[in-house]
MARDREN-410211 format. One record per residue (C-alpha): residue in three letters; residue number from 1; x negated, y, z negated. Coordinates in nm, 4 decimals, decimal comma. Each point is the difference from the previous one (the first is absolute). Layout:
<rec><resn>ALA</resn><resi>NUM</resi><x>X</x><y>Y</y><z>Z</z></rec>
...
//
This chain:
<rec><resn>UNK</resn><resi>1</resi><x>-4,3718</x><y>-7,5586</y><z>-0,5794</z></rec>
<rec><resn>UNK</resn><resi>2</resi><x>0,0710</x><y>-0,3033</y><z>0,1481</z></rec>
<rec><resn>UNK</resn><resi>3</resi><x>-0,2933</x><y>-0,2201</y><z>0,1151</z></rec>
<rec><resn>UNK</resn><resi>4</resi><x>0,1955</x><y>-0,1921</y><z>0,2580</z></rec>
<rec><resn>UNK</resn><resi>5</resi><x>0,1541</x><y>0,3059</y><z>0,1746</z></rec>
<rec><resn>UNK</resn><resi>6</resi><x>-0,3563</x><y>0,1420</y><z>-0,0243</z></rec>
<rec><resn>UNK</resn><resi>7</resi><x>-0,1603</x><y>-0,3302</y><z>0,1609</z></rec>
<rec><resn>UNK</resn><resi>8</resi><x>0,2837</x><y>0,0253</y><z>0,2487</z></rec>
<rec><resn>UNK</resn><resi>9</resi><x>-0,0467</x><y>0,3152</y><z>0,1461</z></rec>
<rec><resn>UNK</resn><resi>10</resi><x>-0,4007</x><y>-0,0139</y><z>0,0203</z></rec>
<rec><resn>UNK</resn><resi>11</resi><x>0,0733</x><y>-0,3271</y><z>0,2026</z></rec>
<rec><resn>UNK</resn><resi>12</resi><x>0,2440</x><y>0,1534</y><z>0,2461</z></rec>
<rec><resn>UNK</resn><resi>13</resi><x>-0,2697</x><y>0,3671</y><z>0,0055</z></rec>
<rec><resn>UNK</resn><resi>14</resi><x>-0,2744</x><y>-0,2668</y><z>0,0977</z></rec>
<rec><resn>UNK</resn><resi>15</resi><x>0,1886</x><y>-0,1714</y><z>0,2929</z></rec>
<rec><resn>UNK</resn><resi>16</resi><x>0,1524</x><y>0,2807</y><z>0,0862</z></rec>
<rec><resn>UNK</resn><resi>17</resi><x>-0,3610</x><y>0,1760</y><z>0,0505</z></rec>
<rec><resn>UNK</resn><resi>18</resi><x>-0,1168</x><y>-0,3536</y><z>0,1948</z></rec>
<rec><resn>UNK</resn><resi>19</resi><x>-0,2326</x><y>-0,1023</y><z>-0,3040</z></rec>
<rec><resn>UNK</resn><resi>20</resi><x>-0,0643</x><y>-0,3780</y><z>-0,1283</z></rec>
<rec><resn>UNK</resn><resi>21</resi><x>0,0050</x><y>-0,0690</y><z>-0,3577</z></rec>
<rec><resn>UNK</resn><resi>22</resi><x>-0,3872</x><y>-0,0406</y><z>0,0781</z></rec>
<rec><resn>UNK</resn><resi>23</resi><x>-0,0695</x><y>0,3216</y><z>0,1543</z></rec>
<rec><resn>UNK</resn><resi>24</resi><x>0,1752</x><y>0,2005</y><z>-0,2671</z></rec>
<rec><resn>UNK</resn><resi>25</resi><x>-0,1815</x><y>-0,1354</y><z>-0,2732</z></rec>
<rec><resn>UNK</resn><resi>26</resi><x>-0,3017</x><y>0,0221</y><z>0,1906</z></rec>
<rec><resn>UNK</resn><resi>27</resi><x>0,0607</x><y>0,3996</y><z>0,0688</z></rec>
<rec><resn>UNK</resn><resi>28</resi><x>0,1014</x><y>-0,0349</y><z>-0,4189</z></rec>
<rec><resn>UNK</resn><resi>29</resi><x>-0,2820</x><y>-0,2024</y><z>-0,0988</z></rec>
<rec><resn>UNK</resn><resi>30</resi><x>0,1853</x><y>-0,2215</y><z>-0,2061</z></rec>
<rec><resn>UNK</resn><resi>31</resi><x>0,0865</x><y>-0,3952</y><z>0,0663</z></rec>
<rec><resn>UNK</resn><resi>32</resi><x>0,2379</x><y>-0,0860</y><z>0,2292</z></rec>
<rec><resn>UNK</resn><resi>33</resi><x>0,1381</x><y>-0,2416</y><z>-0,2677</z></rec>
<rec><resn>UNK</resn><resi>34</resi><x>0,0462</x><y>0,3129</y><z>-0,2157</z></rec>
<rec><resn>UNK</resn><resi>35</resi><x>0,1853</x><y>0,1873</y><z>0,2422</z></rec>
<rec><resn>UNK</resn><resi>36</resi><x>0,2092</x><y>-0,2963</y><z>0,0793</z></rec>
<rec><resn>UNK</resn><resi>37</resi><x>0,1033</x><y>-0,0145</y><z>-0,3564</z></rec>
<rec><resn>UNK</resn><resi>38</resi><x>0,0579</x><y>0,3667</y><z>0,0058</z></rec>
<rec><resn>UNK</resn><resi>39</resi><x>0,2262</x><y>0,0240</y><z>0,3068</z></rec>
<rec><resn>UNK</resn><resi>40</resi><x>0,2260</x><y>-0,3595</y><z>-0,1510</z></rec>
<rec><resn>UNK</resn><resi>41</resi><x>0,0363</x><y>0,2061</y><z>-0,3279</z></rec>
<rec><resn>UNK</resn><resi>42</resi><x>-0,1999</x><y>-0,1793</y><z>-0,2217</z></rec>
<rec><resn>UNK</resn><resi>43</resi><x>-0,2583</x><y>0,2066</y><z>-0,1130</z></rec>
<rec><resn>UNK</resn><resi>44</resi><x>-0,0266</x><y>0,4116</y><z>-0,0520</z></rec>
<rec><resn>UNK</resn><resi>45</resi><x>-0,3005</x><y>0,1355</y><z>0,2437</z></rec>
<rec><resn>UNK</resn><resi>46</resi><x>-0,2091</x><y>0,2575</y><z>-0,2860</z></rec>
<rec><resn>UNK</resn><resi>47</resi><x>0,0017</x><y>0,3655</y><z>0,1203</z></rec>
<rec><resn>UNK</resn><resi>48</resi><x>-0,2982</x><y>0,0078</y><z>0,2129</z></rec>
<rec><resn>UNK</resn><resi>49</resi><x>0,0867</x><y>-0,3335</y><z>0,1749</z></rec>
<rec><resn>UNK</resn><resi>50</resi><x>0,3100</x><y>0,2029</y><z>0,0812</z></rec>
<rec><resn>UNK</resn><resi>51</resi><x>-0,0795</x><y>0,2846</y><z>0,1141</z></rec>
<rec><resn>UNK</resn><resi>52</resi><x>-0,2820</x><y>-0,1656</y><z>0,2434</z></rec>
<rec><resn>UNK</resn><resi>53</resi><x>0,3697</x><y>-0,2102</y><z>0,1326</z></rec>
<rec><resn>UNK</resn><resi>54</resi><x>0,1261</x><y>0,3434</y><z>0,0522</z></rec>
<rec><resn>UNK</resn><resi>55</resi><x>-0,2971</x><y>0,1611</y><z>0,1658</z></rec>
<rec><resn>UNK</resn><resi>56</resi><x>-0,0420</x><y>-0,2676</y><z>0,2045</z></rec>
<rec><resn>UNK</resn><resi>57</resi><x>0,3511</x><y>-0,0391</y><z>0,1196</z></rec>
<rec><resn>UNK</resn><resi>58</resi><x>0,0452</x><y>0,3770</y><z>0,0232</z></rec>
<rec><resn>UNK</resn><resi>59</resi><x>0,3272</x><y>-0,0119</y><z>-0,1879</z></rec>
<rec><resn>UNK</resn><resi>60</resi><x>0,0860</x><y>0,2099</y><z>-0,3196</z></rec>
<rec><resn>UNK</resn><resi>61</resi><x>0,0213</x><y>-0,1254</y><z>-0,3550</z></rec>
<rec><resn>UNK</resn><resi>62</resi><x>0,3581</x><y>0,1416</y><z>0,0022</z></rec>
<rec><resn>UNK</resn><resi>63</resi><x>0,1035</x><y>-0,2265</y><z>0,2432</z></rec>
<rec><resn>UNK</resn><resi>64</resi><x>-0,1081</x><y>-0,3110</y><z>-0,1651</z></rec>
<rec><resn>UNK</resn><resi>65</resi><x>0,1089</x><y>0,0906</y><z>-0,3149</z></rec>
<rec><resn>UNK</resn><resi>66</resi><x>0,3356</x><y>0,0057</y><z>0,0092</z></rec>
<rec><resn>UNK</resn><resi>67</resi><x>0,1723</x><y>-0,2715</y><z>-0,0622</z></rec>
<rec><resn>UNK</resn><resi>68</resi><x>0,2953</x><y>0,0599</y><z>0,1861</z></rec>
<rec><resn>UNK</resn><resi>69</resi><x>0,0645</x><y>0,2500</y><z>0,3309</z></rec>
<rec><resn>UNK</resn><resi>70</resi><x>0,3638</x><y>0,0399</y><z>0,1450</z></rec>
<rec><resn>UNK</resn><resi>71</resi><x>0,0078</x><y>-0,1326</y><z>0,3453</z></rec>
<rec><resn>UNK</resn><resi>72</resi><x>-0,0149</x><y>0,3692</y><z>0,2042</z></rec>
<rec><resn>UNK</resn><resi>73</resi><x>-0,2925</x><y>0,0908</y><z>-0,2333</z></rec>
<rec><resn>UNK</resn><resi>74</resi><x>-0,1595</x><y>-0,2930</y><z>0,1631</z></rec>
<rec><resn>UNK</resn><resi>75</resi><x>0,0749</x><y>0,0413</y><z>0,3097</z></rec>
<rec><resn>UNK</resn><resi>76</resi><x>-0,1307</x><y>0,3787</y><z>-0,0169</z></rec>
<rec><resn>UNK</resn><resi>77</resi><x>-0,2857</x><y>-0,0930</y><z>-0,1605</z></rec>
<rec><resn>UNK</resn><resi>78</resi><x>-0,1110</x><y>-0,2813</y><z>0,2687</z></rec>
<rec><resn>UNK</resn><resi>79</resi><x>0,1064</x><y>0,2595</y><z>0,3119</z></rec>
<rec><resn>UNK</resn><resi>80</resi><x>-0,2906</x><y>0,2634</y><z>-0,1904</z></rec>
<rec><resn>UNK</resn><resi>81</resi><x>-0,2454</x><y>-0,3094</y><z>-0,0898</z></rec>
<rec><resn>UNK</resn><resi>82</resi><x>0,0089</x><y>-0,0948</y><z>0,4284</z></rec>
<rec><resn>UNK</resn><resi>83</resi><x>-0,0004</x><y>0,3758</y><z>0,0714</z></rec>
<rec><resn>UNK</resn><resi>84</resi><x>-0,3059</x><y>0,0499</y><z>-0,2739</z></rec>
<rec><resn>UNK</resn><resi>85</resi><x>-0,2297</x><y>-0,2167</y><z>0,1426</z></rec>
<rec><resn>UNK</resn><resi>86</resi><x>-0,0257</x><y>0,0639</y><z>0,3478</z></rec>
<rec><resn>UNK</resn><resi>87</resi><x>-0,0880</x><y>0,3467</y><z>-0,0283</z></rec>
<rec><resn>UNK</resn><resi>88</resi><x>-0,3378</x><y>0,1372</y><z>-0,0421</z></rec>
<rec><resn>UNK</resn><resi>89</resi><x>-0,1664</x><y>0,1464</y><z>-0,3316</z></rec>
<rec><resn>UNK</resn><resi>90</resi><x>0,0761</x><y>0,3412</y><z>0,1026</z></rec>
<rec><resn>UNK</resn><resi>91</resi><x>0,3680</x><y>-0,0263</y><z>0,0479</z></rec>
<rec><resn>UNK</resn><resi>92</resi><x>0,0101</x><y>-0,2126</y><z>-0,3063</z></rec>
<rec><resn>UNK</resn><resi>93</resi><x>-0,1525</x><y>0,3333</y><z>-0,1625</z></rec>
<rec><resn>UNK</resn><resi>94</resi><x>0,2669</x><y>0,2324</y><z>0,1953</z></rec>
<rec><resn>UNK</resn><resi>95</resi><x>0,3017</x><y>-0,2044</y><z>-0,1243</z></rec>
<rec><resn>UNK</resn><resi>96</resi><x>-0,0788</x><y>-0,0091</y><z>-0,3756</z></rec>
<rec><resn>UNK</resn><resi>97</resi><x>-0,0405</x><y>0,3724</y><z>0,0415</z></rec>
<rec><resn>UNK</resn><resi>98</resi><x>0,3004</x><y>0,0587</y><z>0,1906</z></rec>
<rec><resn>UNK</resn><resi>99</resi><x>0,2464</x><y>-0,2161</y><z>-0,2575</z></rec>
<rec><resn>UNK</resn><resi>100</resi><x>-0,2267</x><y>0,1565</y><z>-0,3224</z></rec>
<rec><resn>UNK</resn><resi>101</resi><x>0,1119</x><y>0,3697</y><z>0,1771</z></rec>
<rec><resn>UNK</resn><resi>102</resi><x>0,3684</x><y>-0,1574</y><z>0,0091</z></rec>
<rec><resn>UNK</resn><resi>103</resi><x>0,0146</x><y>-0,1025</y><z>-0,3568</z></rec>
<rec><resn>UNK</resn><resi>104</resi><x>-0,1822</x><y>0,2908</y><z>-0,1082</z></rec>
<rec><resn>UNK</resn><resi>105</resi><x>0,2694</x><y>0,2470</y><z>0,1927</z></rec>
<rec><resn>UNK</resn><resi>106</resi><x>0,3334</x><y>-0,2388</y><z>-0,1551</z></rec>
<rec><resn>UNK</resn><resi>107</resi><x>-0,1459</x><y>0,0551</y><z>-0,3596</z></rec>
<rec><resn>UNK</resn><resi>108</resi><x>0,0700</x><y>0,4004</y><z>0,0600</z></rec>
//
């Protein structure tokens, strides 16, 4: 995995969501140094550090993982992030059950 692609995409997740360098690494107690140096690619964030970037940005691991996305899995993935978070707990519940039946039914 690529650090700058990774440091890339946890920069554009925080903006997106409307947080400063110093509020994510508040919510992540870590230094906002740290972070800084994580999201310019120069240093790895350990396993906890990143999942607490994930939890606290709401985004999956798959997403910034991958170190490279065609351009219309982007753009699908960005339409579901806006539609994701403005909807309530309980309709975030109903929609992971709804595409789990969908996947479920295509494997038969």
């Amino acid at each position: 995995m690529e650090r700058k692609g990774l440091g890339k995409r946890i920069n554009e997740v925080r903006k997106d969501r409307g947080f400063t360098a110093d509020k994510l690494s508040e919510l992540c107690n870590i230094n906002a140094t740290y972070l800084r140096q994580i999201e310019g690619g120069v240093k790895m964030p350990s396993l906890p550090v990143f999942i607490d970037i994930c939890n606290s940005l709401r985004i999956s691991p798959d997403y910034l993982l991958q170190d490279e996305l065609e351009e219309n899995e982007i753009s699908k993935i960005k339409e579901l992030e806006a539609l994701w978070k403005d909807v309530s707990p309980s309709k975030q519940e109903l929609a992971v059950a709804m595409i789990k039946a969908v996947l479920e039914h295509n494997e038969q």
